[in-house]
C-alpha positions as CSV (number, residue, x, y, z in Angstrom):
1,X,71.2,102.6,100.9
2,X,74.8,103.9,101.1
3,X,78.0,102.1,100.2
4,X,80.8,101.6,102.6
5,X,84.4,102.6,102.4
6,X,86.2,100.7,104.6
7,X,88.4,102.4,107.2
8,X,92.0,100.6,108.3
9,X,94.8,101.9,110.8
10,X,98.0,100.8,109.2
11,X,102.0,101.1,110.2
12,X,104.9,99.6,110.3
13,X,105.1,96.9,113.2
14,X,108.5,99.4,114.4
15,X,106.3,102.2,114.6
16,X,104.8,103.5,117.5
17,X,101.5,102.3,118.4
18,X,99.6,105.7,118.2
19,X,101.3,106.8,115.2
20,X,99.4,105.4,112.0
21,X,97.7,105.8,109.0
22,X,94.5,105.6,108.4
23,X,94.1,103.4,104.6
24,X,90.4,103.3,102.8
25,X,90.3,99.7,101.1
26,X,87.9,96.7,101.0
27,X,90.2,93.9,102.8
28,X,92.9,94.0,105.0
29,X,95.4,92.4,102.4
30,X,94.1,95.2,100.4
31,X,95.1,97.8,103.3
32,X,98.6,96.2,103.8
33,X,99.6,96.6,100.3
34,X,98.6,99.9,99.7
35,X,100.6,101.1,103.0
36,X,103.6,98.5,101.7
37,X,103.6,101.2,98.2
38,X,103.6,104.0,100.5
39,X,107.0,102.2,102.3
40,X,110.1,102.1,101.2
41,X,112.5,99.4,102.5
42,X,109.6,98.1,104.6
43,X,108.5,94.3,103.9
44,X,104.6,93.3,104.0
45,X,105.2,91.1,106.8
46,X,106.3,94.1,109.0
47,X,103.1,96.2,108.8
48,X,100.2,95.8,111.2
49,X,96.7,96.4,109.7
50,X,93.3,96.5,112.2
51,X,89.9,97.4,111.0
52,X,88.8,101.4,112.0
53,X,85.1,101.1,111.9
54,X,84.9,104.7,113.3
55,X,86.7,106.1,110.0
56,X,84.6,104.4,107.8
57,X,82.8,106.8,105.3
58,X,79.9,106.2,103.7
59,X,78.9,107.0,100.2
60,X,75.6,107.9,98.5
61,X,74.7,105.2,96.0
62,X,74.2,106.6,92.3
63,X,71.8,109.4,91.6
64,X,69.3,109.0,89.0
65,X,70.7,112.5,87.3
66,X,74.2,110.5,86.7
67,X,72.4,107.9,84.5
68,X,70.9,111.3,81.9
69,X,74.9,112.9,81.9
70,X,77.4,112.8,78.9
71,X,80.9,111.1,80.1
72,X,82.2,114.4,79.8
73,X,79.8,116.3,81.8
74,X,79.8,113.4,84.5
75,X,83.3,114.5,84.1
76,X,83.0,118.4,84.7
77,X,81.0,117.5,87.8
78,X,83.7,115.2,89.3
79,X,86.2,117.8,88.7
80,X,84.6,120.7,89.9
81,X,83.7,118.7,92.9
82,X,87.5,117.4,93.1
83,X,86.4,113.5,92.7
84,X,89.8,113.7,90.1
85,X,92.5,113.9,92.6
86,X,92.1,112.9,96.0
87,X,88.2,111.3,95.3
88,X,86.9,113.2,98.7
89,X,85.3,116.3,97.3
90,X,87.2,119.4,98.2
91,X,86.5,121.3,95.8
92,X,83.1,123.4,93.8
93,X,83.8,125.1,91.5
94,X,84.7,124.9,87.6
95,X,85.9,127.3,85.0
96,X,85.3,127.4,82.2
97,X,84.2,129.6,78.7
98,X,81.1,131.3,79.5
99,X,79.4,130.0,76.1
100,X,80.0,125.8,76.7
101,X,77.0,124.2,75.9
102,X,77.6,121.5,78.3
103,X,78.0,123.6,81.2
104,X,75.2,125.5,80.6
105,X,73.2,122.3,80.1
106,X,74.3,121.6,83.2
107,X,73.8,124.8,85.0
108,X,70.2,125.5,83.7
109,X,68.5,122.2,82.4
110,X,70.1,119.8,85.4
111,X,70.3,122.9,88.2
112,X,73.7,121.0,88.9
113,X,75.6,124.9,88.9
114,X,74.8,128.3,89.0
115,X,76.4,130.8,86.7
116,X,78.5,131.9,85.1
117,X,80.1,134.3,87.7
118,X,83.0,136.6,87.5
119,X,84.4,139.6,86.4
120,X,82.7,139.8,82.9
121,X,81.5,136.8,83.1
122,X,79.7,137.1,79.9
123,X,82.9,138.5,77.7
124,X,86.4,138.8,77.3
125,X,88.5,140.1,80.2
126,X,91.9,141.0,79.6
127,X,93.9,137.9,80.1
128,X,91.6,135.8,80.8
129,X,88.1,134.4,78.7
130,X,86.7,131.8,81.5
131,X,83.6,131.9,84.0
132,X,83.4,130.3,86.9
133,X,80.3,127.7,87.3
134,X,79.6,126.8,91.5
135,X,77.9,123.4,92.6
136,X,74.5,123.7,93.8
137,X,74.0,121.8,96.9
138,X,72.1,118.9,94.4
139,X,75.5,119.3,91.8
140,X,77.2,118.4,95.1
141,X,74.7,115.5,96.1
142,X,75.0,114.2,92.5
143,X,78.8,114.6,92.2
144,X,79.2,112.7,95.6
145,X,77.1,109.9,94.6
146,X,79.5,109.8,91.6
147,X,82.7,109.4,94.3
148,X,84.8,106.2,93.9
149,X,84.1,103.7,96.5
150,X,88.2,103.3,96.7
151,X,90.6,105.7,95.1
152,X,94.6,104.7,94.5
């Protein structure tokens, strides 16, 4: 089973009818408003919202590894994955100090990264004293079942 973000094509009634944007929320009121903070001088009754069924994305429920992960490593996952900004994972990577426990918990107990990588990945380099950890493909199955259902 998967949960459902809900797709909506939104504009302002003055707009063109091809030119919209596409709004992830659960209703239509929902959809309107968000597009109304996105407006400036534009009132609610003035913007059209219909449903977008093909834009709809679906979500991977919870995986059981979330349920065994600190709040801050659940948060080095979303970040790495970039569930922190824009919620849509465009991102795999984190950096980070080659010795952190929880990253290395991460990395070689959960298999939810690999490394650390990098120049001297295991000591100082001039400037600069992180590693960089990468997503395994089940770091980014995990940190996508982690994704908000709506993000605002």
């Amino acid at each position: 089973m998967s949960r459902l973000r809900k797709a909506w094509e939104a504009r302002p009634k003055w707009a063109d009818r091809g030119s919209y944007s596409v709004v992830y929320a659960e209703t239509s009121s929902k959809a309107r408003y968000q597009m109304f903070l996105d407006l400036d001088d534009t009132p609610m009754t003035q913007i059209s919202v219909r449903r977008a069924k093909h834009l709809d994305v679906a979500l991977p429920d919870e995986h059981r590894l979330v349920s065994e992960l600190s709040p801050e490593q659940r948060s080095m996952v979303s970040h790495a994955y970039g569930c922190d900004r824009q919620g849509n994972g465009y991102r795999d990577h984190y950096c980070i100090h080659p010795g952190c426990l929880d990253m290395l918990h991460l990395a070689w107990e959960f298999g939810l990264f690999k490394g650390p990588c990098g120049e001297k990945a295991y000591g100082e380099t001039p400037g600069w004293s992180g590693a960089f950890f990468y997503l395994t493909e089940l770091g980014k199955l995990v940190a996508a079942s982690m994704l908000p259902t709506y993000v605002r």
